[in-house]
N, C-alpha and C positions, 0 to 999 in steps of 0.2 A: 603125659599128654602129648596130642601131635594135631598137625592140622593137614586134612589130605589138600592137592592143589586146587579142590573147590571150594575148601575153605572150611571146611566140616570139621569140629575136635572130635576126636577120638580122646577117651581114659582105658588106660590099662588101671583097673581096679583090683582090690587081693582074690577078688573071686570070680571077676566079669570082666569082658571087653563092654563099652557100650560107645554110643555115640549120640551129638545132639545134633536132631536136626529139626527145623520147623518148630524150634523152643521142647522141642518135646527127648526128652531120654528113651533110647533103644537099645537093647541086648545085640551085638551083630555077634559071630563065629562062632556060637555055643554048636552048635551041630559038627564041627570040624578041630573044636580047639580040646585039649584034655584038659579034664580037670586042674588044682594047681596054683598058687601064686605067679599072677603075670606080674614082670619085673623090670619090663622095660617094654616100651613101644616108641618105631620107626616112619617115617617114608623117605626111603630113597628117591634117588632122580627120576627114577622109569615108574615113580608115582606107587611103586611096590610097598604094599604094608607089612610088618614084620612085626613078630611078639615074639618076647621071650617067657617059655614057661616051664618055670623049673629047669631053667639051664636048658629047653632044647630052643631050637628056631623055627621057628614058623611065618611062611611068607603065604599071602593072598597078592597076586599080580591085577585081580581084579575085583569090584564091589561084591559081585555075583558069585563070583568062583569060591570054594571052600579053602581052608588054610592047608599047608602041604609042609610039612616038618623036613626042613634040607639039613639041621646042622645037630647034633650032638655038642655043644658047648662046654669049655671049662669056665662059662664067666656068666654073672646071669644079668648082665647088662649090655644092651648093644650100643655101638660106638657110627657114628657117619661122619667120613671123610672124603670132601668131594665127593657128598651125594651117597655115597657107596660103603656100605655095612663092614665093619670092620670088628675080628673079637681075635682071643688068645687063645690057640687052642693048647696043651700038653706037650705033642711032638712037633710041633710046626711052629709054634712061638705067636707072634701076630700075621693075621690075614686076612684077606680080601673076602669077603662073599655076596657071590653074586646066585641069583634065580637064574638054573640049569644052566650056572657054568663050574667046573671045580673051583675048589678055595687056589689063594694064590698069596703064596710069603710076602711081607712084610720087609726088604732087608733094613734093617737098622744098626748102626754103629753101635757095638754092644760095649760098655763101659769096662773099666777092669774089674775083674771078679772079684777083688775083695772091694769094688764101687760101690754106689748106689744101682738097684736092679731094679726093672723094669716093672709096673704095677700091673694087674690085670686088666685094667681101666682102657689100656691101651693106647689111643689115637683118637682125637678130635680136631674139630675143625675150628679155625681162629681168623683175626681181623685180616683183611685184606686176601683171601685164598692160603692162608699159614695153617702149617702144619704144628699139631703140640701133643707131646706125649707124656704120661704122668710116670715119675719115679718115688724110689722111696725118698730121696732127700727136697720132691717139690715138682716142678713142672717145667718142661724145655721145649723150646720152639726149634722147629726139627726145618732143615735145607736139605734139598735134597744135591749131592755132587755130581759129578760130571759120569762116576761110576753105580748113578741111581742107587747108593747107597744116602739115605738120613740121617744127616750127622744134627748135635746138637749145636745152634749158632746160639742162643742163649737159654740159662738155665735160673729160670727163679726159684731161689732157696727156699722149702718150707719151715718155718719158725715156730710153730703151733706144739711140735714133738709128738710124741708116740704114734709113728707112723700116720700121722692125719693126711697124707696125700689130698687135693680135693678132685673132686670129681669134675664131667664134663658138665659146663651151663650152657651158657648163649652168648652169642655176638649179638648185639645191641645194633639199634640202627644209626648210631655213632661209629659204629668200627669198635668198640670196647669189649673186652673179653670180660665174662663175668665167669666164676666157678664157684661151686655148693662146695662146702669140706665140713666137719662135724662143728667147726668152732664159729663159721661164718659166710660169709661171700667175701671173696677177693672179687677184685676187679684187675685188667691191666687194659693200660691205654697207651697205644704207639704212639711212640714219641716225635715229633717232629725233627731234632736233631737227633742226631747218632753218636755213639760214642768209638773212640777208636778203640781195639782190642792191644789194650798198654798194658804194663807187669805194674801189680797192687803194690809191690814193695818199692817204684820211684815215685819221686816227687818233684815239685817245681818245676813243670813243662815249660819246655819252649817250642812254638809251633811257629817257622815264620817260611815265609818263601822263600826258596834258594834262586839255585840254575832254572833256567829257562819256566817254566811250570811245577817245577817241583817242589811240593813239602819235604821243613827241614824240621825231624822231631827229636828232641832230644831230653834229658830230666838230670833231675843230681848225681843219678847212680848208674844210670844205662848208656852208652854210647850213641851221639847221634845218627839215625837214619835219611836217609833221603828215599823220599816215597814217591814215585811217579805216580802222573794219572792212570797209565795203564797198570797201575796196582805194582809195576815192579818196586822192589827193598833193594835198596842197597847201603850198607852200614860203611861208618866212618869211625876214626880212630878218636874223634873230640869227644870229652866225659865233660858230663855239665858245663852244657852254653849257655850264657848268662846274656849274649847281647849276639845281632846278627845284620847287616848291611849289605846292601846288592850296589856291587859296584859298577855293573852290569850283566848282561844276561846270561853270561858266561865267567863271571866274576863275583865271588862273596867272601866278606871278610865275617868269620865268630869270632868272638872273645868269651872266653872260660873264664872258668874259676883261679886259672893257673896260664894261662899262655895266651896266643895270639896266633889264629890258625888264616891262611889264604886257600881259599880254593879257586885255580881258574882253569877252565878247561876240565882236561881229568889231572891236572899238575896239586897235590894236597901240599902244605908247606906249613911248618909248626915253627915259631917264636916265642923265647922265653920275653918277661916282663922286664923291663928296666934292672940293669943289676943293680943301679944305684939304692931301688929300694931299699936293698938291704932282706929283707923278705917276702915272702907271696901275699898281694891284695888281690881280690878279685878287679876281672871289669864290671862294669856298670853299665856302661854304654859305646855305642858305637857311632860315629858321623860321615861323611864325605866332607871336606873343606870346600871352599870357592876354587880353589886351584886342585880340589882332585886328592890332593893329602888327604892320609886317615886321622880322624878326630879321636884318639880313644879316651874314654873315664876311667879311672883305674882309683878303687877306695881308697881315702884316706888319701890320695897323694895328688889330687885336682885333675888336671888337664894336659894331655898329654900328647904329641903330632910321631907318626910314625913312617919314615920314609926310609924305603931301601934298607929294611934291616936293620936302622938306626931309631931309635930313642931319645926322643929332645920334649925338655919342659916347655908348654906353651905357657909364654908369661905373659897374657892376653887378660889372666885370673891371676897374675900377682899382688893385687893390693884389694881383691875380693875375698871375703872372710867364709871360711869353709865353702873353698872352690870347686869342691866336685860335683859335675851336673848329672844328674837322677836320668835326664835324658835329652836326646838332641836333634835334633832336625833340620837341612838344610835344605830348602823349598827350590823348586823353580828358577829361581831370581838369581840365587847362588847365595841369599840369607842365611846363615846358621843361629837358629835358637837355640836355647839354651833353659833349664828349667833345673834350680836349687835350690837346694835345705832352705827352712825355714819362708817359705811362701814367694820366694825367689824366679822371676824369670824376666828373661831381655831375649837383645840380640849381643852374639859376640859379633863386633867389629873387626875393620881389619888392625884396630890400637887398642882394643879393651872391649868390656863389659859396657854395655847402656840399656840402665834400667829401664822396663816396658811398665809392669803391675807387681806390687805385692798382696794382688787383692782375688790372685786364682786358687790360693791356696798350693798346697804340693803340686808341683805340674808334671803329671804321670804318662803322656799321650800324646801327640801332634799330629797332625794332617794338612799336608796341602792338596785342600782339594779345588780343582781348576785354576788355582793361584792365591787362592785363599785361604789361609791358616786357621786350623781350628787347633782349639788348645782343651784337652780334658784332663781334668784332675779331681782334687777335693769338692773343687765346686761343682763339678758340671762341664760343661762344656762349653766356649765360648769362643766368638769370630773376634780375631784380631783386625779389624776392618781401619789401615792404615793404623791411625795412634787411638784407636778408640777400641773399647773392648763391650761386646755385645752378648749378652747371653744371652743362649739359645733355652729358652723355655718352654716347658710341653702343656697342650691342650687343659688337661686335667687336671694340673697343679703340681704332680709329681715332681720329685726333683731326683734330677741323678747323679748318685751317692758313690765319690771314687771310680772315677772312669779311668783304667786301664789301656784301652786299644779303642781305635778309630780308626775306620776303613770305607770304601766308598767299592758295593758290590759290580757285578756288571751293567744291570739296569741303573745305575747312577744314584742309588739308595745310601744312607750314611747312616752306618751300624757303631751302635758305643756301648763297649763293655764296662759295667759297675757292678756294683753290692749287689743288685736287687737283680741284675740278669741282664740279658742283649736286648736294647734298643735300639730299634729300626725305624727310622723317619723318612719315610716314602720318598721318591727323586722329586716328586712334585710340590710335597711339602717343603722339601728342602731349596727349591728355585723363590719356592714362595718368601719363606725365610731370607736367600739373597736380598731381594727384593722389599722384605717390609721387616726388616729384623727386629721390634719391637710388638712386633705380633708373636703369640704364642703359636707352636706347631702340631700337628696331630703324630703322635709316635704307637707304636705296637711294642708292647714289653714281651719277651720270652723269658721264661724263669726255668724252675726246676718240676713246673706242670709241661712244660716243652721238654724237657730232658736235660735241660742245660743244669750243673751240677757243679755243687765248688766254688769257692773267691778265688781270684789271681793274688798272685803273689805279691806282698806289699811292700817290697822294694824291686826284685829281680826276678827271674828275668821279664822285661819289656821292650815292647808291648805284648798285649795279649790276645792280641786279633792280627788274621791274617788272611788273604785271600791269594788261593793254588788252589793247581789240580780241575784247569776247566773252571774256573770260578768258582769253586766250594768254598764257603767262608768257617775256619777254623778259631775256635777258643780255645784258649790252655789255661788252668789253672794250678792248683797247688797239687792236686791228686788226681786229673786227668785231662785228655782233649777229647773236643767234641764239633761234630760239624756237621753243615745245612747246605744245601744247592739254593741260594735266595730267589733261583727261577721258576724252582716246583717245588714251595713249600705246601705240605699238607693242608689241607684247608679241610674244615666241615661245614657243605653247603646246606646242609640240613638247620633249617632255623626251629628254633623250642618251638613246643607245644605250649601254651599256654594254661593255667586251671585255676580256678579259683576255687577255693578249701573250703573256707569258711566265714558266716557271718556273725559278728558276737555285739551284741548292742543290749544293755540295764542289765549285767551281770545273766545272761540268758545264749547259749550258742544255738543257732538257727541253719538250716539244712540252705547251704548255696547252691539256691534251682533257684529260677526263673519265676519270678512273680511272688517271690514270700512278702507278705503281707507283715510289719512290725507294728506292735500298740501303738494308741495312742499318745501323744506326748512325747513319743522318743524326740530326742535331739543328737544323739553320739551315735556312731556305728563305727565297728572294726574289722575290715574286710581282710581274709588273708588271701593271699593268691603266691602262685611257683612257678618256674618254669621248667620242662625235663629236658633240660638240657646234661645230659652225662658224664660229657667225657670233660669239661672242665666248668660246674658248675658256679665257683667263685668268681668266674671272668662273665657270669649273664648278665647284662644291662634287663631292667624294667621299667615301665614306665607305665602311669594310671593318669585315668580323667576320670571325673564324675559330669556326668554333663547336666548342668544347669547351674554348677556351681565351679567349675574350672576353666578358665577360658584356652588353656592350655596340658600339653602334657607335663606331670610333674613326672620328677626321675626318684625312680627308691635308692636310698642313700643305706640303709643298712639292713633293718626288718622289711621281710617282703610281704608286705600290707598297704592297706591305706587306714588312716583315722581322720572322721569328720566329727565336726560338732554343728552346735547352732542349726542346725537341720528344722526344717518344716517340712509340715504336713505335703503328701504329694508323688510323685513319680521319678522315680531317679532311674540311671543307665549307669552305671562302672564301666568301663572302660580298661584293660591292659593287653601291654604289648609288650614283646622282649627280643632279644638279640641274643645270638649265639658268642663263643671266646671269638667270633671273625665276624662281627656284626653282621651278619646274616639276620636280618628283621622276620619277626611274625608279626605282619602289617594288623593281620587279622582281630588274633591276639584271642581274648575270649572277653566276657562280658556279663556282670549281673542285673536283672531286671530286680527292684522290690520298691516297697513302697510303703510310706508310714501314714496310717491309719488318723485321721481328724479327730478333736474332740468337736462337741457341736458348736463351739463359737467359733472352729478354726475350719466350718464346713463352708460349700459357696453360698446354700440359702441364707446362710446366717450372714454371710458376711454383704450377700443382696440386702436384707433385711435391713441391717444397720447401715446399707449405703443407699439406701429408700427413705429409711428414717433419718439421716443425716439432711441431704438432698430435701424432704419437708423440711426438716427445723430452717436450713437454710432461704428454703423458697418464704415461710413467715417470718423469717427477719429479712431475707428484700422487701418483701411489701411492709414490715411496720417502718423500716427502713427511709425508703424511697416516699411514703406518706410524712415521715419526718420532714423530708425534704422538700416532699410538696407547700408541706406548709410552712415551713419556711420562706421556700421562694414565695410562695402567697403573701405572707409577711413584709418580705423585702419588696415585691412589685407593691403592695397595697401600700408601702411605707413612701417610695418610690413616688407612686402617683400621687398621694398627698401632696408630696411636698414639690409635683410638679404641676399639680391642681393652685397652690399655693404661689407657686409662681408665676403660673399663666396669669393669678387672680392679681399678682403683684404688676406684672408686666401689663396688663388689662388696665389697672386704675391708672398706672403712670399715661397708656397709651390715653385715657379719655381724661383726666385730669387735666395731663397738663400740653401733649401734642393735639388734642382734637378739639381743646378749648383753644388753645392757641392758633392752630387754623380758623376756627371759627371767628375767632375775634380778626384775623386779620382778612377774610372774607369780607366781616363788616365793612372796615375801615377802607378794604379796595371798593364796594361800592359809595361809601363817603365820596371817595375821590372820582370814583367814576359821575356823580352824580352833578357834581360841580365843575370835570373838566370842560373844556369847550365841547359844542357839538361838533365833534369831527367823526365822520362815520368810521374812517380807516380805522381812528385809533380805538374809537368806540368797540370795532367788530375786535381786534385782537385784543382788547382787556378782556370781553364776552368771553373769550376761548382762553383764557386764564384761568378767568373767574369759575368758565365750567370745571376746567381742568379739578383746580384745587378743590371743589365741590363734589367731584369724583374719588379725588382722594379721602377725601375727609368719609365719604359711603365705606372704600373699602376698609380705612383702618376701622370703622365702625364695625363692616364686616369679620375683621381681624380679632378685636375687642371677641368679639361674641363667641367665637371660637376657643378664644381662651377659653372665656367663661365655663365652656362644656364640653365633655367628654367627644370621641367621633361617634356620629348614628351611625345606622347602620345604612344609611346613604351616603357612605362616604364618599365613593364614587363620585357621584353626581356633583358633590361640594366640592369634590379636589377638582374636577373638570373644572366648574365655576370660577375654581377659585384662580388655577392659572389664566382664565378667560379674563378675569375681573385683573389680576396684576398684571398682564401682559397683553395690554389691547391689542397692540403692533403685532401681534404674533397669532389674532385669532385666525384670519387667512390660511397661515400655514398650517397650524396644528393639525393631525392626524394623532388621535385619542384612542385606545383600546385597551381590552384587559384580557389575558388567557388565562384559562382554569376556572374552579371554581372559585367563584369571591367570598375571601372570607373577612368578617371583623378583625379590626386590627386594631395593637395596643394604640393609646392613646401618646404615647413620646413617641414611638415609633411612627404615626400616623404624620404629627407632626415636622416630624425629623425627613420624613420622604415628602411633605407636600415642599417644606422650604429649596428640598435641594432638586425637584423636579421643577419649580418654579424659579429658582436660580440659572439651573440649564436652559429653560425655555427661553430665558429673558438675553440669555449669551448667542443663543443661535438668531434672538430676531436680531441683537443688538448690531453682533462681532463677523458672523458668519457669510453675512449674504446669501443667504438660504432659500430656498423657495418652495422647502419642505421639510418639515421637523416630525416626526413619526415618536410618539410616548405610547410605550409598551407597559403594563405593569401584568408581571406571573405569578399566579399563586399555585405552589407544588406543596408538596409535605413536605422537603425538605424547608421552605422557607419561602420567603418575597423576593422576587426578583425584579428589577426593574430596569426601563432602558430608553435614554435619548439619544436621536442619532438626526443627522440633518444633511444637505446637500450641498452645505458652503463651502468655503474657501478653508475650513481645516485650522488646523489648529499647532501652531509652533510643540515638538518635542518639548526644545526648553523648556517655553512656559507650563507643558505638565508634570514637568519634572519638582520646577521652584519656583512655578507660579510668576506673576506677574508683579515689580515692586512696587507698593501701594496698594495692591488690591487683592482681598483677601476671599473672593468666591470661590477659588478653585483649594484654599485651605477650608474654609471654613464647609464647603460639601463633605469632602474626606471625615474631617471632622465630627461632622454631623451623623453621617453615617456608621462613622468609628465607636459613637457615643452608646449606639442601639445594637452594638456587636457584628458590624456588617462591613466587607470590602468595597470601595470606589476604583474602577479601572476607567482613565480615559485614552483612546486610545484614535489615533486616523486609518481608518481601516484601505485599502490598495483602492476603490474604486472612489474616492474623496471624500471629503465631507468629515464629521465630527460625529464620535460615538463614544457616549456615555452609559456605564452598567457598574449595576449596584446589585448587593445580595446581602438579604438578613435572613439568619436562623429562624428556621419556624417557632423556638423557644421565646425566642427577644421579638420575633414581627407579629404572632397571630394571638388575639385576647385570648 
């Protein structure tokens, strides 16, 4: 199959070319092609279509134009590299072909003859513009040299046997090489590191910076190298370096397995070990002292100072038990650490040993980075910060397992070699870390899907990270070096595609499109979804929401699905998203529409229905309700009024029994006396105005009596006027009487209750006030009775509305009154003088 640049497939089929266009299948070349198994179909760069049939070549350069047989072939598949048709012929080996120009050889670096030989398969095309050519022992990625000869730069071994070669596939929109071979698809994925080209038979690398920018590479068995950034070698006489120190940039001390080598300048200079040993121990490690002396470790025999050719025991570790240090570090400050057997690390003094932690485990690693010590071993990694030890802990919970080497790139980034592979903790994470070191940090792991390959060694040589060579960051381990420019690492900006597979809910799988409808009753559903992410699918993050039921995104922890339960009836959205191995988000993501089917009591009519019928039951039990309570309170006021009918009748008889016989009797006796005084007119005329007086009173408690006796009419009005007229003669002058709203009947204690306390006020403005106009308002609203005295006198002391006046109880016994029928008393001197009095009762407690 092929697709021209307008997007159109072509199939080379066993007996037809065709093509789809417009959904519809077409025959095209039948008129120009011969009969024949087609076996392969093209388009080169210049849009040229090419078939092979039956081993010859056939190109059409245009839709219209018929096909034009240019090639006689020995192969019956065609091959494009750069665009441009490539096959094997017989006498010419591999070549070019092009539309009306001759063929043109191939040169390629031919293997030795009794090699692996060339497959007929030829040349294809690979990640990033690479060149690959298929042999009998697998497949090689071809460079071309300086003398445009294709040499092989690497060569993947075929493992499958009898000849399986695989054929050419496709480069992926990842950069991933994919190939067909009879057993399978291979795939191959560039690797982000690179591997140096070392000999299979050394071991135990040591990769560390020498002189000026130069890597110093050395192993067990091979002699070390000094490798410049301009790529030049130059070899050195030291066999297995075990430890290496820059004593400046023109100065580095190795130590072997056997000696003690100086290089300064181009001066090399070898040193045997202590003779005292007695025998050959390796070194271990290597230091600079505060004064510039070399610190060396030498096994088995602790600690050891090396000056001018001379050998002397540091007795600094005489009375520390298995004194030799694993490894050493002198910082900045001119501090020498020190890190030993048994979970062991300090500082060396300039008198001894003082202990720091036995809680880092083996300590395999050190850094000072900007003046800060970091310490990697068994544990991890962690900030010596003064006398306090901080570990450095990553985002995700990971924990790093046997750190080897620690380095800080150019970009200011802090790389740590363990178990698991190279951790890189961004410069920004790592400021942040300065900063709040009990917060966890965001790190990048590289492993052996990056290329990184191998553990370090688990005593020597260390460390195992180095940065030479322009800043190329170097690992070594037990069976090779491998290294990154951490300025332009590969990245794939291509974020996943998203898809959702499948929906499986009551033991049933279900087609994931848009709008699938599940029975009714479901409750459970189990969505699968993936991302095509390629080239390192283990490292895809996903994330789902179901909306109505997630307030957030949840992250997939292992199976990439979701499972819901407890589900209703209704409309749901799925929601996913995922990220690439470089967080590269597909914000987009993809998305299920479905929807689970009601039964009819889980539909909306049904559930209107029973919230209609609810809604009734509730509305007759307010009304049987609220008539309960009606009559109730009809009980209680009917109960109420008895017993306040009862006591007007009680308060009635006392009033004419015993106060209105008792005036009356003493009426008599003041006319006895008046009948018999002298005739004197004076005194005569003021008894008269006594006698009337007490005569007037004697009318109103009459008046008072009788009121008890009955209920209010519905004249109330007119009897309350009366009635303050009849108690408050002094006051009829003033009075100004009215009523707003409509007038309604009012309860009988309530009636009562406002005639005493409007008849109270009245009696205080003619009395207290000095008024010369009293204005009684009474309002009837639906909220209730309102009522209101206000006058033009002299006002009325705070105090006394506060606590009243001592001795006299009208201004409590109003409140009171009021209080009684559920109602407020406010007395108040309002800015332009005078006295105002306002009262309010509930329309519940004031209207019959």
């Amino acid at each position: 199959m092929a697709l021209d640049p307008a997007g159109v497939l072509y199939v080379a089929a066993s007996s037809a070319l065709v093509r789809l266009r417009d959904g519809k299948w077409e025959r095209t070349g039948a008129d120009s092609l011969p009969p024949g198994m087609r076996t392969a179909i093209v388009f080169d760069r210049d849009g040229t279509l090419w078939v092979s049939v039956n081993a010859h070549y056939y190109a059409r350069p245009r839709d219209s134009a018929p096909f034009v047989e240019v090639l006689n072939a020995d192969d019956l598949w065609l091959t494009t590299v750069g665009g441009v048709v490539h096959t094997v012929l017989r006498d010419k080996g591999l070549v070019r072909v092009r539309l009306g120009r001759p063929v043109e050889p191939v040169r390629i670096e031919q293997p030795p003859a009794r090699g692996p030989q060339l497959y007929a398969g030829g040349m294809f095309d690979g990640p990033d513009g690479s060149l690959w050519y298929q042999r009998q022992d697998g497949v090689a990625r071809m460079v071309a040299g300086k003398d445009g000869v294709l040499h092989a730069m690497e060569v993947f071994a075929n493992h499958n046997g009898n000849g399986d070669a695989p054929h050419p596939g496709m480069v992926d929109r990842e950069g991933n090489l994919s190939l067909l071979s009879f057993e399978g698809v291979e795939r191959y994925q560039p690797h982000r590191f690179r591997r140096l080209p070392t000999s299979k038979e050394s071991f135990y690398w040591l990769a560390q910076r020498g002189m000026g920018d130069e890597l110093w590479l050395g192993s067990m068995e091979s002699p070390m190298v000094r490798l410049g950034a301009d790529g030049s070698k130059r070899q050195t006489a030291v066999i297995a370096p075990q430890a290496l120190v820059r004593a400046a940039a023109d100065r580095v001390w190795v130590g072997t397995a056997t000696d003690l080598w100086e290089f300064h300048g181009d001066a090399e200079r070898r040193w045997d070990l202590p003779a005292q040993l007695g025998k050959k121990y390796e070194i271990q490690a290597v230091a600079l002292d505060r004064d510039g002396g070399l610190l060396v470790s030498i096994i088995r025999n602790g600690l050891w100072r090396f000056d001018a050719g001379t050998w002397r025991q540091d007795e600094r570790l005489s009375n520390v038990p298995e004194p030799t240090p694993l490894t050493m570090l002198t910082d900045r400050a001119g501090r020498t650490w020190i890190g030993l057997v048994n979970n062991r690390f300090g500082e060396l003094t300039a008198t001894g040993f003082r202990p720091v932690s036995t809680s880092l485990g083996t300590v395999l690693a050190m850094l000072d980075s900007g003046g800060r010590l970091l310490v990697g071993g068994d544990g991890g990694v962690t900030w010596l910060d003064r006398e306090t030890l901080r570990p450095l802990r990553l985002r995700d919970g990971a924990a790093m397992r046997r750190v080897t080497g620690l380095v800080t790139d150019g970009d200011g980034s802090l790389w740590a070699h363990s178990d698991d592979g190279l951790y890189r903790i961004p410069a920004a994470a790592l400021r942040r870390f300065w900063q709040a070191p009990d917060e966890p940090v965001e790190a990048e792991l590289f492993n052996f899907e990056d290329g990184v390959r191998g553990q370090a060694a688990q005593v020597r040589p260390l460390p195992s990270l180095a940065v030479a060579q322009g800043g190329r960051l170097y690992y070594a381990t037990v069976s090779q070096v491998g290294w990154i420019d951490p300025a332009t690492i590969r990245r794939n900006p291509r974020a996943p595609d998203v898809l959702v597979q499948a929906l499986h809910s009551g033991g049933r799988d279900y087609d994931a499109v848009d709008g699938v409808t599940l029975p009714r009753l479901t409750t459970s559903v189990d969505i699968a979804f993936t991302a095509t992410a390629l080239s390192m699918p283990d490292r895809v993050r996903l994330k789902y929401r179901l909306d109505g039921v997630d307030s957030d995104w949840r992250t997939v922890r292992r199976e990439r699905g979701a499972q819901y339960t407890n589900l209703g009836p209704g409309q749901y959205v799925l929601h996913a998203i995922a990220a690439n191995e470089d967080g590269v988000w597909n914000r987009t993501g993809a998305q299920l529409r479905f929807a689970i089917a009601p039964a009819f009591w889980q539909t909306w009519w049904f559930r209107l229905a029973c919230a209609l019928a609810a809604l009734l039951a509730l509305a007759q039990l307010y009304r049987w309700r609220m008539a309960v309570v009606r009559r109730r309170a009809e009980e209680r006021a009917a109960a109420r009024l008895d017993a306040t009918l009862q006591e007007r009748g009680r308060i009635a008889r006392a009033l004419h029994d015993n106060l209105l016989q008792a005036v009356q009797a003493l009426i008599l006796r003041f006319h006895v006396v008046q009948a018999r005084l002298p005739q004197e007119p004076e005194l005569q005329s003021m008894l008269d105005k006594v006698l009337r007086y007490a005569e007037q009173l004697v009318e109103s408690a009459r008046d008072e009596v009788l009121a008890l006796r009955r209920p209010p009419s519905d004249e109330f009005i007119a009897e309350l006027h009366d009635a303050l007229l009849k108690a408050t003669p002094d006051a009829a002058a003033l009075l100004d009487f009215g009523t707003e709203g409509v007038t309604r009947p009012l309860r009988s204690d309530t009636a009562m209750e406002v005639l005493y306390v409007l008849r109270e006020a009245l009696g205080n403005s003619a009395r207290h006030a000095d008024a010369t106009r009293v204005t009684v308002r009474l309002r009837f609203t639906d909220a209730g009775l309102e009522g209101e005295v206000a006058d033009d006198g002299v006002g009325i002391d705070p105090a006394i509305v506060r606590d009243g006046r001592p001795g006299h109880w009208g201004l409590v016994g109003m409140r009171e009154r009021i209080g009684r029928v559920g109602g407020v008393l406010v007395i108040d001197t309002p800015p332009a003088g005078g006295t105002m009095l306002r009262f309010s009762v509930p329309a519940a407690q004031a209207y019959a």
